[in-house]
C-alpha positions in Angstrom: -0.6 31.9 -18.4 -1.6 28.5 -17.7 0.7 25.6 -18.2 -1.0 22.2 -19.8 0.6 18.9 -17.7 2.5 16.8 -20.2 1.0 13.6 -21.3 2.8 11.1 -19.0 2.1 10.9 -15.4 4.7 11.8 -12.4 4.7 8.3 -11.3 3.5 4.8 -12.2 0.5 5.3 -9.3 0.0 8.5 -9.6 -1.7 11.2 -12.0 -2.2 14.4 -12.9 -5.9 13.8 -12.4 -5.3 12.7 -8.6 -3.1 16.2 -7.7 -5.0 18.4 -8.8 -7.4 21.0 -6.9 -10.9 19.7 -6.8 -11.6 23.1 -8.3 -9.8 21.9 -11.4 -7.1 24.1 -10.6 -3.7 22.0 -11.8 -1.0 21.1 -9.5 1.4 24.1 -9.8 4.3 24.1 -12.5 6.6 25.8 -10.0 6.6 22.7 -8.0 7.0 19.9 -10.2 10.9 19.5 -9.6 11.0 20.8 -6.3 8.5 20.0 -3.6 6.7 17.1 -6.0 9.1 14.6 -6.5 9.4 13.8 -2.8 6.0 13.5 -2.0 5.2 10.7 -5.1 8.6 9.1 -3.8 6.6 8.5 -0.2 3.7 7.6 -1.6 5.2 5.0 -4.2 6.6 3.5 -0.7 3.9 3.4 1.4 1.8 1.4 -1.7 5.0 -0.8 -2.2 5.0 -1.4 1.5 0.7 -2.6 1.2 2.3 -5.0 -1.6 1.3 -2.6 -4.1 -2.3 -2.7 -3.5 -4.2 0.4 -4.6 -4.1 3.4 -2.5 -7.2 5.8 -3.1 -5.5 10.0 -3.3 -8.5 11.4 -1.6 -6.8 15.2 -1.7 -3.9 16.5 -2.8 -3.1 20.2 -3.8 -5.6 22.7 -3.0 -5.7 26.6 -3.9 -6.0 28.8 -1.2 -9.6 29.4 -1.9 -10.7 25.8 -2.5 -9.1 24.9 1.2 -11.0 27.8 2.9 -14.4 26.6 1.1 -13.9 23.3 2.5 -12.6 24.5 6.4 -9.2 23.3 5.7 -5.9 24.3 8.3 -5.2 28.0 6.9 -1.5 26.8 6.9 -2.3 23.6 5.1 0.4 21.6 3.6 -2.0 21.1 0.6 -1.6 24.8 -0.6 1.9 24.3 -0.4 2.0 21.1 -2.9 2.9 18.9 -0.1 0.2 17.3 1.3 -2.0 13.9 0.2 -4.9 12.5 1.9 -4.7 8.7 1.3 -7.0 6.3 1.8 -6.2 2.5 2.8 -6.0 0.0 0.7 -8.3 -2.6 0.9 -8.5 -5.3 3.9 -6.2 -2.3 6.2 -7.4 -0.2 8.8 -6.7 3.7 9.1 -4.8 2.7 12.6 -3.3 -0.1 10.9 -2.3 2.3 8.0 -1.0 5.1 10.3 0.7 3.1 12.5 3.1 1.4 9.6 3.6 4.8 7.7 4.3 6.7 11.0 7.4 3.9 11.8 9.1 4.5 8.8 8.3 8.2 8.2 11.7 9.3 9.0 13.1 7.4 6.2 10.3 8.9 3.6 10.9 12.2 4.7 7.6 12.7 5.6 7.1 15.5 7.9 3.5 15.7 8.9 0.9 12.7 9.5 -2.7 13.0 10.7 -5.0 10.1 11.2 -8.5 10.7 10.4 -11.5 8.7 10.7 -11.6 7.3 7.0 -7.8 8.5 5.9 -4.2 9.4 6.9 -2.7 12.8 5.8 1.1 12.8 4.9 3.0 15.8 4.1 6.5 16.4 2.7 6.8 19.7 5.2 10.4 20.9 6.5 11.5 19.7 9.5 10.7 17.6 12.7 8.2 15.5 12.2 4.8 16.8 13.1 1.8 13.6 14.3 -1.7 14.6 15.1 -4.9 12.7 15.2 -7.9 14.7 14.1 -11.7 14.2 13.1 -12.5 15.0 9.7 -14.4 12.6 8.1 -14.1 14.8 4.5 -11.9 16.8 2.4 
């Protein structure tokens, strides 16, 4: 049985839309009071922190067979609902973007964050926090 998302969005910035599988898959119902909560709550910081300008979700949840199609980590953070792949805001580079949401990870309880060529990956995963650098240019 599929579940239908309700009508209002989990956050003020972000939607349904934007969590979803690009395989149309929806972001799990399972998750939506556990593991999701905390991952909008870092990501509504990290826009507030860029004065609220608009932060592009360039991936977030992704079925197991959507993140092997596209060469994703075969433990990904995405097929567990806890992973986004963010894009800087205008006028900000990806350093510049890493560097400011690395410093206050800790206090997001953020627990994984990559920096990509064209994004920065943040994940909600257990534990100490995990940095990496990789070179993806697409999800």
């Amino acid at each position: 049985m599929v579940m239908k998302l309700s009508s209002a969005n989990p956050s003020k910035y972000v939607s349904w839309k934007e969590l979803a599988c690009k395989d149309g898959t929806e972001y799990p119902y399972k998750w939506r009071l556990t593991r999701l909560p905390q991952l909008v709550a870092a990501f509504e910081t990290i826009r507030a922190a860029f004065g609220n300008k608009p932060i592009i979700i360039l991936s977030a949840y992704r079925t197991s067979k959507y993140n092997r199609k596209i060469g994703g980590a075969l433990r990904s953070q995405h097929i567990e609902g806890r992973a986004l792949d963010l894009k800087p805001p205008t006028g900000i580079t990806v350093n510049e973007f890493f560097e400011v949401i690395k410093k206050f990870a800790p206090d997001l309880k953020i627990g994984g964050i990559g920096r990509y060529p064209t994004f920065v990956h943040i994940d909600t995963r257990p534990g100490r926090l995990v940095v990496w650098h990789g070179t993806r240019t697409q999800n």
